[in-house]
N, C-alpha and C positions, 0 to 999 in steps of 0.2 A: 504494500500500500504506500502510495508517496502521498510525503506531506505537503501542504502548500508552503510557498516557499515565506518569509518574512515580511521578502520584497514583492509581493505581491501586488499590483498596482489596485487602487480602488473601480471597481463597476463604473464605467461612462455612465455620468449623469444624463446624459442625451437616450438612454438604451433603459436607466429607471424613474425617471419622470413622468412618461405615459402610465407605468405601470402600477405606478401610484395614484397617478388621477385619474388614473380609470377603476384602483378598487382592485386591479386585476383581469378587468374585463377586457378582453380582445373584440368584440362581438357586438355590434349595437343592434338594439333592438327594432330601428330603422334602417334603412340601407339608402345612402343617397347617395347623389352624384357629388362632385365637384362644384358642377355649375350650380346644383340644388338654393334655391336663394331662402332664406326664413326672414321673420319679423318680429318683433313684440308681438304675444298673445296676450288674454285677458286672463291666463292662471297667479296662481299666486306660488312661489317658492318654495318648498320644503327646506328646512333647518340645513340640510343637507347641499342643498342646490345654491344656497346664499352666497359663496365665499369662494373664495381661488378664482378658479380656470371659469366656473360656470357665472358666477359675478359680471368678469371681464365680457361673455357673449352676451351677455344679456344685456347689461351696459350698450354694448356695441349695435345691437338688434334692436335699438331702442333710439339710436340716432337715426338708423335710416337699414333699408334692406340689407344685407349682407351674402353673400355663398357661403356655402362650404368651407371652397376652398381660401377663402381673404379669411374668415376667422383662425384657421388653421395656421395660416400666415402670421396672422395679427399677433394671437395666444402662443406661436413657437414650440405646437404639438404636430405630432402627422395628424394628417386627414383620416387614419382607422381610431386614433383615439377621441380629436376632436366628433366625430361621428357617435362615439358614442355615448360621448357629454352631453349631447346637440340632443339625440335620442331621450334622454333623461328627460332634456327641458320638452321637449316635445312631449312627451307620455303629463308631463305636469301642466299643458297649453300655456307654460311660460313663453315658448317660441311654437310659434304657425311654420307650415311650410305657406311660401308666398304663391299666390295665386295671380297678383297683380303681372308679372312678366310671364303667366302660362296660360294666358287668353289666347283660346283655340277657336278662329275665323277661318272658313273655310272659304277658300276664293278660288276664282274662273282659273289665276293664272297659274301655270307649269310649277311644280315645286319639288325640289330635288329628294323630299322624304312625302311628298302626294300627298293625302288629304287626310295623313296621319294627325292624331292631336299631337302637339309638343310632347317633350319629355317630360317638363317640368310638370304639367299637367298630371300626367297620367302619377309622377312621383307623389304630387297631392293628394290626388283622391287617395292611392294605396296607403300612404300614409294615415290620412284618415278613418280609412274604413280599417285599418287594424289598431287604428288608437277606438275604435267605437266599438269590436269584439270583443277588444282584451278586455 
């Protein structure tokens, strides 16, 4: 059996910070995109949700629309962990998925994805409707 050495360097902080503000979780209970934009909702916080990382989004969701990916940015977490922060606030309707940029008009002319609804769209409702089973 070897033992570790003295010199052992400490764990990158960059490799235990998620793992921390996520609790451990890998896995959110949402699945979005990048582009996925949210907003201020009308829930209210849990004790839990108030402070750190989730503060800072919500703060931030509360100036004005945001992605994904720019809170991910913003906060200096990946995209799987902020996902499933984001998750939290959403299960508690702290943060909406935005609907205002997934207005689906279908029009006459040629469109390189046809007369599919957007993404963001379709990521709303799903979203929704498993926040309205669970």
């Amino acid at each position: 059996m070897t033992r570790p050495s003295r010199h052992t360097p400490p764990p990158d902080p960059a490799f235990v910070r998620p793992y921390l503000v996520t609790r451990g979780r890998a896995r959110a209970r949402h699945w979005m995109s990048p582009e996925t934009e949210l907003e201020a909702g009308n829930g209210r916080a849990g004790a839990g949700l108030r402070e750190g990382e989730y503060e800072q989004i919500v703060l931030l969701c509360r100036q004005r629309r945001r992605s994904l990916a720019e809170l991910a940015g913003t906060i200096r977490l990946p995209l799987s962990a902020t996902r499933v922060l984001i998750s939290d606030l959403v299960d508690a309707r702290v943060l909406v998925v935005s609907l205002a940029t997934a207005a689906y008009t279908p029009t006459d002319s040629p469109s390189p994805v046809g007369d599919r609804p957007p993404r963001q769209l379709l990521e709303a409702l799903r979203v929704g409707l498993v926040r309205h089973a669970g």
